[in-house]
Each structure stands twice: as structure tokens, then as C-alpha cells.
C-alpha angles and dihedrals in degrees: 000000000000121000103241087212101057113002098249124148122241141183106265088242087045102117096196131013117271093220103042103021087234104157107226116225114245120257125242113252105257113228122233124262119258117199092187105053109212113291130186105262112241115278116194115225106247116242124301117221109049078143122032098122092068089050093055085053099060093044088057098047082049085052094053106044083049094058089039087056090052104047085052087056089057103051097043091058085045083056093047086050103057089040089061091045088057096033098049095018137246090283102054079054099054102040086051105047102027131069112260101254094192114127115241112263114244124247 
């Protein structure tokens, strides 16, 4: 260590300077290198699915209104259907939603 004062070299336990009696201030401890700053430490997720019967339920609730829906569709076309077969008659059906099956007249 150098005296700041006069320049002289001293041993680095050395408190003052054994020429000019200058007291040297003490360092600050230096902290240790770390090559691996701090990092979180590793926390495992806790278990998914506490509640997964209740989830199960509700899919199949969602299922079933679903199917429930669509058999209403249905039914509710089926009904349209048969109104328009009383209301225009068998024959206005049949003439808009099957292939004619008359032969071709002849020339």
C-alpha cells in the first residue's frame, strides 16, 4: 500500500505509514465474486386438477344441452315439413323436392 501523503511504500497490513505516521483508512471489505448472480430457486407448480370433477361435470352438462338443441332443431324442421305437406298438398311436395319420373314424350 502507498502513503497518499508521501509516496512511501508500506506493507498492505501496515494502519499508518511508517515514514510519515499518516493513518491509512481502512478499506472496504471487498465481497466475494459471484459468477452466478442470485437466481429464484426452482418452485414446482402445485398440482392441476383439484378440480377436475367438477369440470367433467360441466362438460357434460355443455354436451348435453347441445344434443338436447339439436334434437329440437330437428324436430322443429320435421314439423315445418309436414305443415307444408297439409297446407300446399302431397302433390306441390312431391313435384318440388323429387325427380320428375315421367317418361320423355316421343317426337
Amino acid at each position: 500500500m502507498t502513503c497518499p501523503n508521501c509516496g512511501l511504500a508500506n506493507p498492505d497490513t501496515a494502519k499508518f505509514c511508517a515514514n510519515c505516521g499518516t493513518p491509512f483508512a481502512a478499506a472496504p471489505p471487498q465481497q466475494p465474486y459471484n459468477a452466478y448472480p442470485n437466481q429464484p430457486q426452482y418452485q414446482p407448480a402445485p398440482p392441476a386438477g383439484g378440480n377436475s370433477m367438477g369440470k367433467n361435470i360441466a362438460i357434460g352438462c355443455l354436451i348435453a344441452v347441445l344434443i338436447v338443441i339439436l334434437f329440437g332443431l330437428s324436430c322443429t324442421r320435421a314439423c315445418f315439413r309436414r305443415h307444408r305437406y297439409y297446407r300446399y298438398g302431397a302433390a306441390a311436395i312431391l313435384t318440388t323436392t323429387a325427380p320428375s319420373l315421367a317418361l320423355p314424350r316421343p317426337l
